[in-house]
C-alpha positions as CSV (number, residue, x, y, z in Angstrom):
1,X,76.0,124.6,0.6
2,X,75.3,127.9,2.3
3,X,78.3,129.4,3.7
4,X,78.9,132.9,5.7
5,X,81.4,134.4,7.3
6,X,79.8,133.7,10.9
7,X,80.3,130.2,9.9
8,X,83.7,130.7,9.1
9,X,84.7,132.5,11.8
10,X,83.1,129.5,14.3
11,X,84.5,127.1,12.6
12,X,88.0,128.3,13.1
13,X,87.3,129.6,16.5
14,X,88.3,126.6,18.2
15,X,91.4,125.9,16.0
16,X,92.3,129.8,14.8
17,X,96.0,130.7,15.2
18,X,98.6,131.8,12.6
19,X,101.2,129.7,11.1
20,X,102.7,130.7,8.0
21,X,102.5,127.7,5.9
22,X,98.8,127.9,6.5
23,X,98.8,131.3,5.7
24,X,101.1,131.8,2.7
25,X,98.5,129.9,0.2
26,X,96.0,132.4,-0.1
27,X,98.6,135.2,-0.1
28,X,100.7,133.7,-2.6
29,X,98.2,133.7,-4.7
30,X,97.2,137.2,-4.4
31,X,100.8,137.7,-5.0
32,X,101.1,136.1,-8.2
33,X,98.6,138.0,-9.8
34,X,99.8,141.4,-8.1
35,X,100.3,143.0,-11.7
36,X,96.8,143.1,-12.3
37,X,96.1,145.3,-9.1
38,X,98.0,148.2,-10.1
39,X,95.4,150.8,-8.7
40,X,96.1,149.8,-4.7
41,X,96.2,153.5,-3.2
42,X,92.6,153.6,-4.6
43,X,89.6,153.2,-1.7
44,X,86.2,153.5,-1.7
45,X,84.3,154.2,1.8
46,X,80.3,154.0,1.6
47,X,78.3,156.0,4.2
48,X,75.1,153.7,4.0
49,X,71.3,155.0,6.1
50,X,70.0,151.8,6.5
51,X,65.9,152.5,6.2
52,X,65.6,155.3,4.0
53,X,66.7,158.5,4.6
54,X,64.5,161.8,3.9
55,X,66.8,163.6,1.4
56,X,64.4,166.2,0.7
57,X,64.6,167.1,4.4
58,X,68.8,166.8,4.0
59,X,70.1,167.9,1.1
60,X,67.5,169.0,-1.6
61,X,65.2,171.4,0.6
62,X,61.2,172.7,-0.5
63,X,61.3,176.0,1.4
64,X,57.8,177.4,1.1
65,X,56.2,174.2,-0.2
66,X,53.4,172.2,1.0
67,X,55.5,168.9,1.2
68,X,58.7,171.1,3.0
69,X,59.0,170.8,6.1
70,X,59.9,173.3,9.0
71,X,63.7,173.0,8.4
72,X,65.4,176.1,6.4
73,X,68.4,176.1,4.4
74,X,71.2,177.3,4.2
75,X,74.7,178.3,1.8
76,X,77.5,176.3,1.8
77,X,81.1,176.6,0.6
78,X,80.1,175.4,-2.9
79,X,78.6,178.5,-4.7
80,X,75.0,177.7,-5.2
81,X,74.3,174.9,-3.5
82,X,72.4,174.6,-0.1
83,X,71.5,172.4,2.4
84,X,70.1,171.9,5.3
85,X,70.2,174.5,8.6
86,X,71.0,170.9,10.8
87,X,74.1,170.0,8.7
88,X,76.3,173.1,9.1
89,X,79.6,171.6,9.2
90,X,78.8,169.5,6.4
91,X,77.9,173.0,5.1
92,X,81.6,173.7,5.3
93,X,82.6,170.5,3.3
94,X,80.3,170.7,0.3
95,X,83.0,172.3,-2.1
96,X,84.8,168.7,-1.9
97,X,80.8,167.4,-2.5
98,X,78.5,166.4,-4.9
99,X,75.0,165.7,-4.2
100,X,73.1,164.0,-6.8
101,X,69.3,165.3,-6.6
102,X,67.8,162.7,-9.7
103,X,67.5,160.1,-8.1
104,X,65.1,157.8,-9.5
105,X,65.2,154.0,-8.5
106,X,62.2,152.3,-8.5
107,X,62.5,150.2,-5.4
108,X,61.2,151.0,-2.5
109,X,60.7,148.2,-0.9
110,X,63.5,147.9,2.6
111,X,65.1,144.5,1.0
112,X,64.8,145.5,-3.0
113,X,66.3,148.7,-2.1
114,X,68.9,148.4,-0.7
115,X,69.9,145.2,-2.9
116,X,69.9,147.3,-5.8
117,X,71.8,150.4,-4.3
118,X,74.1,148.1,-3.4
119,X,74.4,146.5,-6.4
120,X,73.7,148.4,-9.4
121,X,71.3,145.2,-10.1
122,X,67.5,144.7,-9.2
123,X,67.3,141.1,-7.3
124,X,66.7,138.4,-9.6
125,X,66.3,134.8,-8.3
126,X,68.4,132.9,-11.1
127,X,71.9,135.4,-9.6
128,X,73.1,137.0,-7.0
129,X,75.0,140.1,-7.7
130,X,78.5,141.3,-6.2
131,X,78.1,144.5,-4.5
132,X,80.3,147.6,-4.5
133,X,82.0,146.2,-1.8
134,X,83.4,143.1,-3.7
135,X,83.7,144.5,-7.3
136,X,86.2,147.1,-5.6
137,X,88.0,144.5,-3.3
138,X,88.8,142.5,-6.6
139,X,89.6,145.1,-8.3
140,X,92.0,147.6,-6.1
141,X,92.9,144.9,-4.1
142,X,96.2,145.1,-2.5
143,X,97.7,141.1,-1.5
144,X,100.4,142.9,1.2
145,X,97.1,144.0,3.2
146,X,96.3,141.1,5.6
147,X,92.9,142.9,6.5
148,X,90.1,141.6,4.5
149,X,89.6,144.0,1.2
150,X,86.2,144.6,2.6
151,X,85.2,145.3,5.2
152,X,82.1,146.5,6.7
153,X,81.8,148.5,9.6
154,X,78.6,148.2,11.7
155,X,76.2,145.8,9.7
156,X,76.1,143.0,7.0
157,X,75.9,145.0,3.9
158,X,76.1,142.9,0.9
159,X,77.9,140.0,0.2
160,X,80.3,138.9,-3.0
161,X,77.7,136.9,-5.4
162,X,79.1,135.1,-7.9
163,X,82.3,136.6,-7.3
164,X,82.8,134.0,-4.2
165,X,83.8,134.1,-0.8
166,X,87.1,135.9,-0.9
167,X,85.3,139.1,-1.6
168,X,82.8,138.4,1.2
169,X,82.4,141.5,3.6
170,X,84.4,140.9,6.9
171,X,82.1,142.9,9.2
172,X,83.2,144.4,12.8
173,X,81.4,146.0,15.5
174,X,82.0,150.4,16.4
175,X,85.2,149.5,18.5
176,X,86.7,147.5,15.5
177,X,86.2,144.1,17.3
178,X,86.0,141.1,15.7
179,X,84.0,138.3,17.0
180,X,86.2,135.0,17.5
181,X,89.5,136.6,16.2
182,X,91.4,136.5,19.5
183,X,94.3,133.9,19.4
184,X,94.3,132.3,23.2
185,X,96.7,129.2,23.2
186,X,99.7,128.7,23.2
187,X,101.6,128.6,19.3
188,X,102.4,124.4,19.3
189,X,99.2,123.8,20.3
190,X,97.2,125.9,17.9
191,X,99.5,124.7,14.8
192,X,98.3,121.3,15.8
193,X,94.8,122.2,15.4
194,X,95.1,124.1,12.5
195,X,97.2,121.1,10.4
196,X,94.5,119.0,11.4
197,X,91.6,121.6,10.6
198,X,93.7,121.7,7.2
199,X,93.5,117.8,6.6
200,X,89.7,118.0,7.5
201,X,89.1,120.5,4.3
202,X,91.7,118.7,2.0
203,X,89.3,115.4,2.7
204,X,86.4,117.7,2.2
205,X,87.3,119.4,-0.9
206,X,88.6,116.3,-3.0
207,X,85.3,114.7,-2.5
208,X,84.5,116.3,-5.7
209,X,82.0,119.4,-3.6
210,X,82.0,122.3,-5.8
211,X,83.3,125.7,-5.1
212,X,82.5,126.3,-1.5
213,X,85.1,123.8,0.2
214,X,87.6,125.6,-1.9
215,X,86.3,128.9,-1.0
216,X,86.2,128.4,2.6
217,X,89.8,127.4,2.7
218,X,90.5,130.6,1.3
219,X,88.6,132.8,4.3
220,X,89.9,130.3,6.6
221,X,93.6,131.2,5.7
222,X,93.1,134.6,5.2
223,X,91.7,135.2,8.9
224,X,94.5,133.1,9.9
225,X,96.7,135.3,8.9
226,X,94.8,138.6,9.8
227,X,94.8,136.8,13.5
228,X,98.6,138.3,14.5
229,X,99.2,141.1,12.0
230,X,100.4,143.9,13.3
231,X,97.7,145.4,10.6
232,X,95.2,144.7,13.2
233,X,95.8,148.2,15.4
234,X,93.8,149.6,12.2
235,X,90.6,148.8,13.9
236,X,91.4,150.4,17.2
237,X,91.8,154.4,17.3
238,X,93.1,155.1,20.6
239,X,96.8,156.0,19.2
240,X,94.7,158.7,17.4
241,X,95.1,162.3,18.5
242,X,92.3,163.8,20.8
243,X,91.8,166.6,18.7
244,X,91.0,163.9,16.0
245,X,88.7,162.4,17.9
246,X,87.2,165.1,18.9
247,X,86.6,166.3,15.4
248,X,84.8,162.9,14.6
249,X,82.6,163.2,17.3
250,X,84.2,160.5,19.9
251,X,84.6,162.1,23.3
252,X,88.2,162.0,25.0
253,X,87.9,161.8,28.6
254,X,89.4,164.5,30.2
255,X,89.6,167.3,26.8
256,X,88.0,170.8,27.7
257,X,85.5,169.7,24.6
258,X,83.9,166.5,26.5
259,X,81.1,168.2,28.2
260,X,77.2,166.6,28.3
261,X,77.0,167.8,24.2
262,X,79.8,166.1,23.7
263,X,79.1,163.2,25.1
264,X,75.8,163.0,23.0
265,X,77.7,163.2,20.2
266,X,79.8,159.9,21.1
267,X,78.1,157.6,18.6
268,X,79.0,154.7,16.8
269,X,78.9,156.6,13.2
270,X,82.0,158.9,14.3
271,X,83.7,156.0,15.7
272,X,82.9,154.1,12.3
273,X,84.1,156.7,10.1
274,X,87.0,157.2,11.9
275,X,87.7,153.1,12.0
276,X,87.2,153.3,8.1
277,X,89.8,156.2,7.3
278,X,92.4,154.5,9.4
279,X,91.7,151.1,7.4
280,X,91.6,153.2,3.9
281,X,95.1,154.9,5.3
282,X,96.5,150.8,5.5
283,X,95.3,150.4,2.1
284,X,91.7,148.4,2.7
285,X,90.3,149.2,-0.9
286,X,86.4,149.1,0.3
287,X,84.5,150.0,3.8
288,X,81.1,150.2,4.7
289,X,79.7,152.2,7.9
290,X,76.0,151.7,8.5
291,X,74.3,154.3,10.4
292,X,71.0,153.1,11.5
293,X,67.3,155.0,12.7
294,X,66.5,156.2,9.2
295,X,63.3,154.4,9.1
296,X,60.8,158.0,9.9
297,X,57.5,157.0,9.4
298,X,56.6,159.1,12.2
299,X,58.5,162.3,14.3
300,X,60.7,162.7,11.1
301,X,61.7,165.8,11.7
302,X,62.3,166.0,15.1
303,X,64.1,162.8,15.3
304,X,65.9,164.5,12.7
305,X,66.4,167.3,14.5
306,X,67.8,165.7,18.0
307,X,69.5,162.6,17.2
308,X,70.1,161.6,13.6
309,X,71.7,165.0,11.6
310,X,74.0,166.2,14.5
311,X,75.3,163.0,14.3
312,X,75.8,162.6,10.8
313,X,76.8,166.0,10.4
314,X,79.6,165.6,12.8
315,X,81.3,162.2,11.0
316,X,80.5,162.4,7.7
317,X,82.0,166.2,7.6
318,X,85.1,164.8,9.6
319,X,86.1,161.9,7.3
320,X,86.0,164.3,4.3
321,X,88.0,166.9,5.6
322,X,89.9,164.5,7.1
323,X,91.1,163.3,4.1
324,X,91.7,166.1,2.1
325,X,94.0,167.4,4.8
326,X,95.6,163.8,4.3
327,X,96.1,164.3,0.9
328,X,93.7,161.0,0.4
329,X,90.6,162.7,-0.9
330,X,91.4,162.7,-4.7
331,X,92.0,158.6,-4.2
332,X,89.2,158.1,-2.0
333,X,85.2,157.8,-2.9
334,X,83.0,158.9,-0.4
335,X,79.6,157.4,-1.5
336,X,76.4,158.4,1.0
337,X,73.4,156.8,0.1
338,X,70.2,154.5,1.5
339,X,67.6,152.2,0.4
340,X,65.7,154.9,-1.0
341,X,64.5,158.3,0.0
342,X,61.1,159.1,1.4
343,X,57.9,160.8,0.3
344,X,57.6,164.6,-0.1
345,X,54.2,164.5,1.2
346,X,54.2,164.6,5.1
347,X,52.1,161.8,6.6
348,X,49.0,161.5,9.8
349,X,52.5,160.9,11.8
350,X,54.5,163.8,11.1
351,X,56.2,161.3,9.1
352,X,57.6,160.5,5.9
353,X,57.2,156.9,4.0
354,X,59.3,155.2,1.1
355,X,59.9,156.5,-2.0
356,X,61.7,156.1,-4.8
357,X,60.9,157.7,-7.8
358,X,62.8,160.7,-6.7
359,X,65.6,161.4,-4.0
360,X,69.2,162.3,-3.7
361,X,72.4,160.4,-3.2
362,X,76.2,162.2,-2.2
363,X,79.4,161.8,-3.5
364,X,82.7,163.2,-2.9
365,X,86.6,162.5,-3.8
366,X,87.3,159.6,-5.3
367,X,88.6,161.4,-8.8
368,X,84.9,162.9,-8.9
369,X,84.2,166.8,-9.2
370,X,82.7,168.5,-5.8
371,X,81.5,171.7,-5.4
372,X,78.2,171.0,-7.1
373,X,74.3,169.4,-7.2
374,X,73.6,167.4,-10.4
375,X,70.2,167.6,-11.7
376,X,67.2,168.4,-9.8
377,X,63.6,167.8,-8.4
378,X,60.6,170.1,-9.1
379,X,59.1,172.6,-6.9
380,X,57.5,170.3,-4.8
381,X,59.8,167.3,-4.6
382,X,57.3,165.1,-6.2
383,X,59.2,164.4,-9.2
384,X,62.4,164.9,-11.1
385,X,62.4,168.4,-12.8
386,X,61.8,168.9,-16.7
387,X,64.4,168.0,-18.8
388,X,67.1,167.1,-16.0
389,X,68.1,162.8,-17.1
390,X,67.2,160.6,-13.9
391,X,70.0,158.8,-12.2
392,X,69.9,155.4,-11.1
393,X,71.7,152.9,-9.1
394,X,74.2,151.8,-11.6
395,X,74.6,155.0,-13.0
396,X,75.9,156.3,-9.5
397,X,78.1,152.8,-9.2
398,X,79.2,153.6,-12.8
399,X,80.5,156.6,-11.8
400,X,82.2,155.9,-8.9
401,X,83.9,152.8,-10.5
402,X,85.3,155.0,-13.3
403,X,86.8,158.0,-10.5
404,X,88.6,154.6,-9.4
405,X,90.5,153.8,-12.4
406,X,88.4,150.7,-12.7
407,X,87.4,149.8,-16.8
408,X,83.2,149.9,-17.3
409,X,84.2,147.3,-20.0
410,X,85.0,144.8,-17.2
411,X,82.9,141.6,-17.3
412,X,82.4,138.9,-15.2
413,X,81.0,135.2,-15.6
414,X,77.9,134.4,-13.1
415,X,77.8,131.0,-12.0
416,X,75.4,129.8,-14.4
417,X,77.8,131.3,-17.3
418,X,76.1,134.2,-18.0
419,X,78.4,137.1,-18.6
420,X,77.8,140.4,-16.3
421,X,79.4,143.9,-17.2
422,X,80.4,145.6,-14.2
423,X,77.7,148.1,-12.5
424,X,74.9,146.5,-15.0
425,X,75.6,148.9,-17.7
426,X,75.4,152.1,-16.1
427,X,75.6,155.4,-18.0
428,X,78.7,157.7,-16.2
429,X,77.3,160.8,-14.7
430,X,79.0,163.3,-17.0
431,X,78.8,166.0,-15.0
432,X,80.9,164.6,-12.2
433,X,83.9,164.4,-14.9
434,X,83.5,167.6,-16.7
């Protein structure tokens, strides 16, 4: 039985209120196993470029080269390391950065990609793998949270696997609205309907169904319980300062900053970032923002130019600095990656196709060392230099699991019983921990 969380969330839309016997059995059970989740303060937030973004035109530059591009670049606060003249405040951040330029990850096909960026795991049709997402929720999961350990700001992302529906992304729009989570009836009423949704899934579940009855109950009680927490005002920045705001790229009506650039700048990504640092700051252990457009096979780099890196500049280098000054960087990952990065070689278009045999991911916080590029390309972009170890997907989840606290010697059972180390295997990236 295929279940998601739309179906959940329709399903209790016309019976969704918050009572606390409902509520308490899922968070009593969290509770009971609370000292196994000892590493709550830790967070992960993933930046994902849905499409395929062009990393060589970002942040591993050809100046000179046939398969370079017109952009030039430029120093940043990390000794060494440059990027791109259309990131210059993320210039500013890059001694709290790591970009890691070995890339190499084989698929570079949309829906293989990003499965296996998100994953660690190539698809395979016998299993579906938990994503970053999930592992962390399980993991760093903190049961006096009532928002969902992972949540997903601005598309799908990946979903738990075998770890089961608890884990499941809970996914909300820009403005940190949540489709069929408004409570509109008065409290006698909706405890009616919810005891009798609850004797409709007892019936269900001791019909001998498997796993999903049981794990429905569990998403249903959960979003019960998010429906009146005080927790919610997580999702909805307006109690934020204007300057912050402003800093993200969200215009305030009225500041001396909200002129016609400004008001460009007013994009979802800003808004999402700034969603997931306030969820991160409640103690939401994993959040995903999607920024979208990152499929160039034509007008790279003037899209480039005009509409995708002012705008990624401007939240990306906000939510970094915002939480070092917050004193949360050390605790928090910031992972930036996509499916897969595109071809050196500039197409008929002026555009750039997939490519994954060699392209760059970022990293930042999280217990990881900044200030630095691991590894490298050659001269050209066409392949990862001489002698420099390529990276791949669970190498990068590897790493970003250990700057967590979370044990590589972690295994899991799949459903057909097979047992599954956490991030496939990966090999750390040693230089991130030197």
């Amino acid at each position: 039985m295929s279940m998601n969380r739309r179906h959940f969330m329709s399903h209790l839309a016309a019976s969704a209120a918050l009572t606390a016997p409902v509520a308490a059995s899922f968070t009593s059970a969290l509770r009971a196993n609370a000292k196994d989740m000892q590493k709550r303060k830790k967070a992960c937030i993933m930046l994902f470029m849905n499409a395929g973004p062009p990393t060589i035109d970002i942040w591993d530059l050809k100046p000179g080269a046939p398969t370079g591009g017109p952009f030039k670049p430029i120093d940043t606060s990390a000794s060494g390391v440059q990027i791109s003249e259309h990131m210059p405040l993320m210039a500013k951040q890059m001694h709290h950065t790591a970009i890691l330029r070995s890339m190499s990850t084989r698929e570079a096909d949309h829906n293989r990609g990003r499965y296996y960026m998100h994953t660690g795991y190539v698809p395979n049709p016998s299993v579906e793998h938990p994503s970053y997402g999930a592992v962390i929720a399980k993991e760093c999961g903190n049961p006096e949270v009532d928002i969902p350990p992972f949540v997903s700001v601005g598309g799908a992302s990946y979903g738990p696997g075998f770890l089961g529906m608890s884990y499941a992304p809970f996914v909300v729009d820009a403005n940190g609205d949540v489709r069929n989570l408004n409570m509109n009836m008065e409290a006698p009423r909706l405890a009616q309907r919810l005891r009798l949704l609850g004797e409709i899934e007892g019936s269900f579940a001791g019909q001998a169904r498997g796993e999903a009855p049981i794990e429905h109950k569990k998403v249903i009680d959960r979003t019960v319980a998010l429906m009146t927490s005080d927790q919610m005002k997580a999702f909805k920045i307006d109690d934020e300062d204007a300057a912050v705001k402003e800093r993200y790229g969200v215009a305030v009506p009225g500041a001396a900053a909200a002129g016609a650039g400004m008001m460009r700048r007013n994009t979802t990504f800003g808004r999402s970032c700034l969603i997931a640092r306030r969820l991160v700051e409640r103690g939401v252990p994993f959040v995903e923002v999607e920024m979208g457009g990152w499929d160039l096979h034509q007008n790279t780099h003037t899209t480039l130019k005009d509409t995708l890196l002012p705008v990624l500049d401007q939240g990306m280098s906000a939510l970094i600095e915002d939480l070092s000054q917050r004193g949360m960087l050390e605790d928090t990952a910031v992972v930036w990656m996509g499916d897969f990065g595109r071809t050196p070689r500039i197409n008929a278009r002026a555009g750039r196709d997939h490519w994954a045999r060699c392209w760059s991911t970022v990293v930042a916080g999280g217990g990881m060392k900044g200030g630095q590029a691991v590894g490298a390309t050659n001269e050209d972009g066409t392949a990862v230099a001489d002698g420099v170890d390529p990276i791949k997907s669970e190498d990068l989840m590897a790493s970003v699991l250990k700057g967590l606290g979370i044990s590589l010697e972690t295994t899991y059972t799949s459903k057909n019983n097979r047992p599954m180390k956490i991030a496939n295997s990966g090999k750390v990236i040693k230089e991130l921990f030197a």
